[in-house]
N, C-alpha and C positions, 0 to 999 in steps of 0.2 A: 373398394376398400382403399381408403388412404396409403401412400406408400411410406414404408417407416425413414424418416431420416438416420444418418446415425450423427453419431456424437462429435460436438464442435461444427454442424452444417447450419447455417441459418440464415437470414435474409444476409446479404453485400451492402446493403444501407443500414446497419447499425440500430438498425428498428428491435432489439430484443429487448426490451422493456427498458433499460435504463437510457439514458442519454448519452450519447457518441462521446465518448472521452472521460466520463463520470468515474470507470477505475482506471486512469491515471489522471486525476487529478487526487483519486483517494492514496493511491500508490505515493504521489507527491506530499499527501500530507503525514502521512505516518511517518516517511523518509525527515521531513521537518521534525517530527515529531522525540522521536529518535537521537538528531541532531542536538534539539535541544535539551532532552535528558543526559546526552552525552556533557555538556558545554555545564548543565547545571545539576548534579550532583545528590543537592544535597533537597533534593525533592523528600516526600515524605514515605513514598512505595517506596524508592531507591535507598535511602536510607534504613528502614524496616528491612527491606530486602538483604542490604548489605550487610546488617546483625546477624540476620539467619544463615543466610549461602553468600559468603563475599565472593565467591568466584562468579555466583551467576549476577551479581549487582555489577560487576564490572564487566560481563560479556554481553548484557541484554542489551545495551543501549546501541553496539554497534549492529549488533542482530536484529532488531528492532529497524535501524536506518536500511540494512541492505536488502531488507524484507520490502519494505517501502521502494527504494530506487528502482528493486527488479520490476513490482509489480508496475510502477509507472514506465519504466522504460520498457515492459512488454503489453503491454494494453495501446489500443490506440487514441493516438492525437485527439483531443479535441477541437472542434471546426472552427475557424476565424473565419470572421466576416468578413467581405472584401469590403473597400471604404473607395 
């Protein structure tokens, strides 16, 4: 019988199905993402949003970036090729 792993163990080569760094690159975009809802406003969700709940039209977009930042700055690097 196989021995059970527990939780968070798995290959040291980054072989769990996605590609070495693919959640912080995704971390990095939503953090863009965020940014740029922040910087423009007057988007069509944020706006809608901001008639219904103007408290949460005005907190999402920071919360939306720091969500992003953390996940890219806690996922690892992805691999640069030497040249």
């Amino acid at each position: 019988m196989p021995e059970m792993r527990e939780r968070g163990e798995g290959p040291k080569d980054g072989s769990q199905g996605e590609p070495r760094g693919a959640r912080a690159l995704l971390g990095a975009a939503i953090a863009m993402l965020g940014a740029l809802a922040t910087v423009q406003p007057t988007n069509a969700v944020l706006v809608a949003l901001s008639e219904a709940v103007p408290q949460l039209a005005v907190a999402l977009p920071p919360v939306i970036t720091a969500c992003g930042a953390l996940l890219a700055a806690l996922s690892e690097p992805p691999r640069m090729g030497r040249r």
